[in-house]
C-alpha positions as a printed Julia matrix, in Angstrom:
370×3 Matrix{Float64}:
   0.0    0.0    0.0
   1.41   3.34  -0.95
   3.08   5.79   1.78
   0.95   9.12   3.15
   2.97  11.83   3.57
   1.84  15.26   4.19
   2.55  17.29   1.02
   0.13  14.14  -0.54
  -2.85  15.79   1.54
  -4.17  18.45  -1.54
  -6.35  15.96  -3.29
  -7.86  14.62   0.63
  -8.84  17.89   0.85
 -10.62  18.26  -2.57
 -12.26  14.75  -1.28
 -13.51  16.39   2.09
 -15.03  19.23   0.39
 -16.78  17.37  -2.47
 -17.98  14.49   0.08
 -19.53  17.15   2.1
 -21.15  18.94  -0.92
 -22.75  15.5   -2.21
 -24.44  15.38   1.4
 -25.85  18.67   1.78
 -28.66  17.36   3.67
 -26.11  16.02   6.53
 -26.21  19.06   9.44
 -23.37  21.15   9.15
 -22.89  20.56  12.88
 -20.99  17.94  12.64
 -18.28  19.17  11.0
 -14.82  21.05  11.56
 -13.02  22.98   8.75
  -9.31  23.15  10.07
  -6.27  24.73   7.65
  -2.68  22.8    8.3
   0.68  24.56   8.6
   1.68  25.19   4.76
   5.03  23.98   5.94
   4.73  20.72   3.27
   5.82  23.45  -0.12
   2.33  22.8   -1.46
   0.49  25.8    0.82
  -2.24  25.76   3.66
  -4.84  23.17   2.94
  -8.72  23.53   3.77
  -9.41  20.25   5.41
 -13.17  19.65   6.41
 -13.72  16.67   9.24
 -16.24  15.33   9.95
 -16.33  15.46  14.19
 -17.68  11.73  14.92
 -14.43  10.6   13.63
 -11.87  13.58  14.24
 -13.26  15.58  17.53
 -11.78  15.3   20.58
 -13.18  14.73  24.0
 -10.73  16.58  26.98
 -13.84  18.79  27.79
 -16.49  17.07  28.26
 -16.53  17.59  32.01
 -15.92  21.23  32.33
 -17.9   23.84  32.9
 -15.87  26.5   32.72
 -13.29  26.09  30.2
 -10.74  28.18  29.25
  -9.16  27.89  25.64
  -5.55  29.38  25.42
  -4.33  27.08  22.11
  -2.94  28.15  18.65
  -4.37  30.1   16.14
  -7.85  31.98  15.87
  -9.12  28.91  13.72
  -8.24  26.15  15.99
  -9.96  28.56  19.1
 -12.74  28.77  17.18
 -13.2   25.0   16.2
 -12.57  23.92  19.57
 -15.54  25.91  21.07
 -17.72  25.0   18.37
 -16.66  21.37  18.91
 -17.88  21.84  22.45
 -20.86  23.73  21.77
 -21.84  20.6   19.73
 -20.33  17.82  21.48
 -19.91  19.27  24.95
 -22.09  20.22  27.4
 -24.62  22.83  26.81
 -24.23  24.94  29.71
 -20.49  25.09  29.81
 -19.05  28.37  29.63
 -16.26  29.04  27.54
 -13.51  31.41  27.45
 -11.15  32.32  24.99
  -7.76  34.05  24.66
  -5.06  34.36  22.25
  -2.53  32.92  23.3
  -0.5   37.35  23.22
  -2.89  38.68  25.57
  -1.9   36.78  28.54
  -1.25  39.42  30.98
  -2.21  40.94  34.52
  -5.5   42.24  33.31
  -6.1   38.83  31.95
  -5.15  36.88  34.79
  -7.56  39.5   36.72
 -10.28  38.22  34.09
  -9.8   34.49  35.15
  -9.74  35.44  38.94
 -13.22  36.5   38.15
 -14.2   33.54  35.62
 -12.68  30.59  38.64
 -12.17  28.03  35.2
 -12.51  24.17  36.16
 -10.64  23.36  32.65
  -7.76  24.61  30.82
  -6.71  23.46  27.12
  -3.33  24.83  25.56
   0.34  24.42  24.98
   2.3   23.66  28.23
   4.46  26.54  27.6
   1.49  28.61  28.12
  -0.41  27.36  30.65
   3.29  27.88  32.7
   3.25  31.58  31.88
  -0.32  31.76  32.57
  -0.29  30.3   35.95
   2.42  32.73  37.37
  -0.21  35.37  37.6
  -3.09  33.11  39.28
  -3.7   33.01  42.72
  -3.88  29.86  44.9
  -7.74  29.76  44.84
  -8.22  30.01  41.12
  -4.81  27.8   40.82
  -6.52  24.66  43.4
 -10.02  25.38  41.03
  -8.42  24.05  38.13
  -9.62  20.4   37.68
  -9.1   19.46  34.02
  -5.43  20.16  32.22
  -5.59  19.18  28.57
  -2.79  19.44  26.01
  -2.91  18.67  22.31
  -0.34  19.44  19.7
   2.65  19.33  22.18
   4.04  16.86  23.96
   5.11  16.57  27.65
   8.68  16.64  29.1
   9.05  15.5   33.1
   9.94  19.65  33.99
   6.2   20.17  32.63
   4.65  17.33  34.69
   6.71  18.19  37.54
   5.62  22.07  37.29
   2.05  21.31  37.08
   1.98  18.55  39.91
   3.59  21.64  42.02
   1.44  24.42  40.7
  -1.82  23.06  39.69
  -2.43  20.02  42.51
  -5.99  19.53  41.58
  -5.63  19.04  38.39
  -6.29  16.11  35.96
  -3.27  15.93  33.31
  -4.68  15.17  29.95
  -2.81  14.77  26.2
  -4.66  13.94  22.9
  -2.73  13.19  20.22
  -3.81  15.46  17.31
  -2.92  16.67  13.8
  -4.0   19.52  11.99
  -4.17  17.09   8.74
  -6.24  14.44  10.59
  -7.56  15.44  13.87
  -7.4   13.64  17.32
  -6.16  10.12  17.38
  -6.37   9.16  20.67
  -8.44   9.4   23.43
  -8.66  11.36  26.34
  -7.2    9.05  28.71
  -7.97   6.7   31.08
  -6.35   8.63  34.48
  -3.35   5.98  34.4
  -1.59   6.46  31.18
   2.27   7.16  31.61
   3.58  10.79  30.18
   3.46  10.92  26.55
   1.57   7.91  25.99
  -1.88   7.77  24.59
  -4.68   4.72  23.76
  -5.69   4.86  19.71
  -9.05   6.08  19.03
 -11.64   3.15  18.0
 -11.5    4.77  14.58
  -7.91   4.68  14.61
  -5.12   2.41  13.54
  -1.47   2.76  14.58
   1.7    1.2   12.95
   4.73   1.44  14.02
   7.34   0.34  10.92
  11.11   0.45  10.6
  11.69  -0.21  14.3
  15.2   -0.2   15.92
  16.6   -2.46  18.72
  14.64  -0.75  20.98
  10.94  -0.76  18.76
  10.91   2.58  18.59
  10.13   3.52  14.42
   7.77   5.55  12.38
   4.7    6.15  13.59
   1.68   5.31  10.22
  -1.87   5.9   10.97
  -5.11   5.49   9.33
  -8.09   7.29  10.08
 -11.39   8.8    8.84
 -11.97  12.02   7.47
 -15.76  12.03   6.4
 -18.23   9.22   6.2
 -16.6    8.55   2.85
 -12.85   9.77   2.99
 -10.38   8.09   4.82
  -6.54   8.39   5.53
  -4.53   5.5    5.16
  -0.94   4.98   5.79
  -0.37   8.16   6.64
   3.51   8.74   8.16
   2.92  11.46  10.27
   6.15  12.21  10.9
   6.5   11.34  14.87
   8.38   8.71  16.05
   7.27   6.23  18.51
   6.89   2.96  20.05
   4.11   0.14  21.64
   4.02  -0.22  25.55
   5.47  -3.41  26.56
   2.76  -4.06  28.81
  -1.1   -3.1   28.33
  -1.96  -0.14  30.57
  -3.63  -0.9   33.68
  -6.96  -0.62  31.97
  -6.14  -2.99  29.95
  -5.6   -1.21  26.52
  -2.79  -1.49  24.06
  -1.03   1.76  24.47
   1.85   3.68  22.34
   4.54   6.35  23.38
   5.35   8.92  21.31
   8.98  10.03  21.58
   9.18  12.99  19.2
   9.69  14.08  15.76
  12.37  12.64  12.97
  12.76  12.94   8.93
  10.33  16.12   8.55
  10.13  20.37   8.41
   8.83  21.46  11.41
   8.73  21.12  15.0
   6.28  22.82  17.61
   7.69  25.17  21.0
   4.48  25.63  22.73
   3.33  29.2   20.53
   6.36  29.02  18.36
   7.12  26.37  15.27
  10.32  25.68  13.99
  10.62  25.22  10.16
  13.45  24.36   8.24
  12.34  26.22   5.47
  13.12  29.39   7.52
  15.92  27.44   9.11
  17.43  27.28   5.39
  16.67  30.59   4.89
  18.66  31.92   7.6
  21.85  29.91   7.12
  21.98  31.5    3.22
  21.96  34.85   4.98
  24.64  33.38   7.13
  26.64  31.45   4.27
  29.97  33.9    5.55
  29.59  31.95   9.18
  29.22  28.46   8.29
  28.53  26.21   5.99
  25.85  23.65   7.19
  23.91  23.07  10.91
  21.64  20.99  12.62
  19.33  22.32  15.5
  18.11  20.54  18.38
  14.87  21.19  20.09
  13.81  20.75  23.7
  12.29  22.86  26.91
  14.8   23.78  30.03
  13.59  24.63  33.1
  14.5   28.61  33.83
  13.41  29.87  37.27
  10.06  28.6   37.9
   9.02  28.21  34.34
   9.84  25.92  31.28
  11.06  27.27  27.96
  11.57  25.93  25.07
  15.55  25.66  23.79
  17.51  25.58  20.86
  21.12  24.0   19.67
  22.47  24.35  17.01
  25.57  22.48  15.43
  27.42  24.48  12.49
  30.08  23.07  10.27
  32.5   24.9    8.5
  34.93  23.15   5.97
  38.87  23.38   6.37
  38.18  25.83   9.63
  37.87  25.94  13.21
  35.54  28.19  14.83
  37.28  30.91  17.36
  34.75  32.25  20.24
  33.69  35.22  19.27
  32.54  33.69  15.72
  30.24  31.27  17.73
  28.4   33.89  19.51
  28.09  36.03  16.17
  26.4   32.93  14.54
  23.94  33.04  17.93
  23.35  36.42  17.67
  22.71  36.63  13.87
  20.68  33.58  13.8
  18.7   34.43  16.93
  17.77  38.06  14.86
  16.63  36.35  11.58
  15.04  33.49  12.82
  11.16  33.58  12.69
   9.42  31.52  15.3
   6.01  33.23  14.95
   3.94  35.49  12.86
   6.5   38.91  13.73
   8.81  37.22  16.72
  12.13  36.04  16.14
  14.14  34.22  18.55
  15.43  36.9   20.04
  12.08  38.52  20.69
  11.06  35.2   22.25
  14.28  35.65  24.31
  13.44  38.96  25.88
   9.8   37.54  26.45
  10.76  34.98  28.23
   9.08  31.97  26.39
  12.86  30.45  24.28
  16.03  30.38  25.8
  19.43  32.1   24.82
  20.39  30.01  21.54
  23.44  27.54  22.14
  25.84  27.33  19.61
  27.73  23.9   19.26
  30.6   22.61  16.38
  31.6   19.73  14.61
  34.59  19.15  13.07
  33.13  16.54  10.79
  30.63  17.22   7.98
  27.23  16.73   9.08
  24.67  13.7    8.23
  21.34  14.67   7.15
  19.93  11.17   6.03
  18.02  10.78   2.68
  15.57  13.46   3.41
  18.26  16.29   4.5
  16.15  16.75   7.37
  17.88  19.19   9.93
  15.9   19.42  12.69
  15.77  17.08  15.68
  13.49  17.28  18.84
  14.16  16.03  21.94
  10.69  15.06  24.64
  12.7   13.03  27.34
């Protein structure tokens, strides 16, 4: 059976729209129109999902839920997921993810919300400003998108004591393919969906290997094969419920890589080491989140090569300090914006003497979850 990849997805989303169309009857409902990254070289995609197969369930208990999570389109979706899902007399609040501030943490003292979904890189800078009461109110936790390291879990045992820890696994190409959780999956693990298969192929020694999945759209479209681009591996045991369960360890082989608000692409990555061509000839950068203080932020290495010279120490912190100016993490922040908000750390700078291996795909970009 042929390979998925992501820059295949154009004519699934041509499928999604023309499925719905033919079914015009079918209340609109139960849907979700969701646009992924662009970061494939084919453009953002208009994917419609149908919410039976794709929606996700982390707030089904709440009743007052706060949404602090991506993009204006994914806020949206997610409340009118819950609107039509959820409860119908949960309350729902919703920031972008730049207007965290005093005034806003004055709003929530006010609003006391039982649920929180986001990046855990936000939900850290959010609940610096929270007082105990509204802190110990906080019952549900729910991640998608991002996965957790042991500072985050850590942090949020400390910070947030009351509440329940949960991680879908989701994609903006495919939706949410897992479930909510059962209360005793380990960090970074997740149960598949009932409308969800897993593979995991090419395994090493250890059975850790790319991570396939099929899934449905629509009623009539469906995914198969699809390498998402995530590495990961099967449980050894079942999980005390008695589920197969999978960990996922990170990303390998593709473009882009999430830092709570910020992405990573190697297109801009490439872009930035032409404009530093005089520095160094090639790099690979290695993402992760440090602890800093009492908050978690996300971190960058990054390995340069240069052939037939050493690098002295002063050239190593003009390649941080150029890189961390032209590098784009968001719409208008660089890294060194990011730096004096608080949210990335100071870039490290790191050398090999050796050319560096990219594998088949020249991929350049590593993250690290442990």
């Amino acid at each position: 059976m042929p390979i998925l990849e992501r820059r295949d997805f154009e004519p699934l989303s041509e499928a999604t729209f023309a499925d719905v169309a033919s079914r015009g009857s079918k209340p609109a409902a139960g849907f979700s129109i969701r646009m992924t990254s662009g970061t494939s070289g084919n453009g953002p995609l208009i994917m419609v999902w149908e919410s039976a197969y794709t929606g996700m369930g982390v707030y089904k208990d709440a009743k007052r839920f706060v949404v602090l999570h991506g993009l204006m389109n994914i806020r949206l979706g997610t409340v009118l997921n819950m609107k039509n899902i959820g409860s119908s007399d949960t309350q729902v609040l919703m920031l972008d993810p730049a207007d965290v501030s005093p005034e806003v943490c004055t709003l929530l003292e006010d609003f006391m919300p039982d649920g929180v979904y986001s990046f855990p890189a936000l939900v850290m800078s959010l609940v610096a400003g929270l007082s105990p009461d509204v802190r110990a109110g906080i019952r549900t936790l729910s991640f998608g998108g991002a996965g957790l390291t042991q500072m985050h879990q850590d942090f949020f045992k400390a910070q947030l004591p009351n509440a329940d820890v949960r991680v879908v696994y989701i994609a903006n190409e495919v939706g949410c393919m897992s479930d909510d959780g059962c209360g005793y999956l380990p960090r970074n693990h997740y149960h598949p969906k009932p409308t969800v298969t897993v593979d995991i192929r090419d395994t090493d020694e250890e059975g850790v290997g790319d991570l396939y999945i099929t899934t449905r759209l629509t009623e009539h479209v469906v995914v198969q094969n699809y390498r998402i681009g995530d590495v990961g591996r099967w449980a050894a045991r079942p999980c005390v419920c008695g589920r197969p369960m999978f960990e996922v360890l990170g990303r390998r082989g593709y473009d882009f890589i999430k830092l709570g608000s910020a992405i990573l692409r190697q297109e801009e990555c490439d872009r930035v080491a032409a404009l530093c061509k005089d520095l160094f000839d090639d790099y690979q950068l290695e993402a992760s989140s440090q602890a800093q203080g009492d908050t978690i932020v996300g971190a960058l290495t990054m390995r340069v090569y240069r052939a037939g010279a050493s690098f002295s120490e002063s050239e190593l912190e003009e390649v941080a300090r150029r890189v961390s100016q032209l590098l784009f993490l968001s719409y208008g922040k660089t890294l060194a914006d990011l730096v004096v908000l608080g949210t990335m750390a100071p870039l490290r700078v790191t050398t090999s003497t050796e050319p560096l291996v990219h594998g088949l795909k020249g991929v350049r970009l590593k993250q690290l979850t442990q």
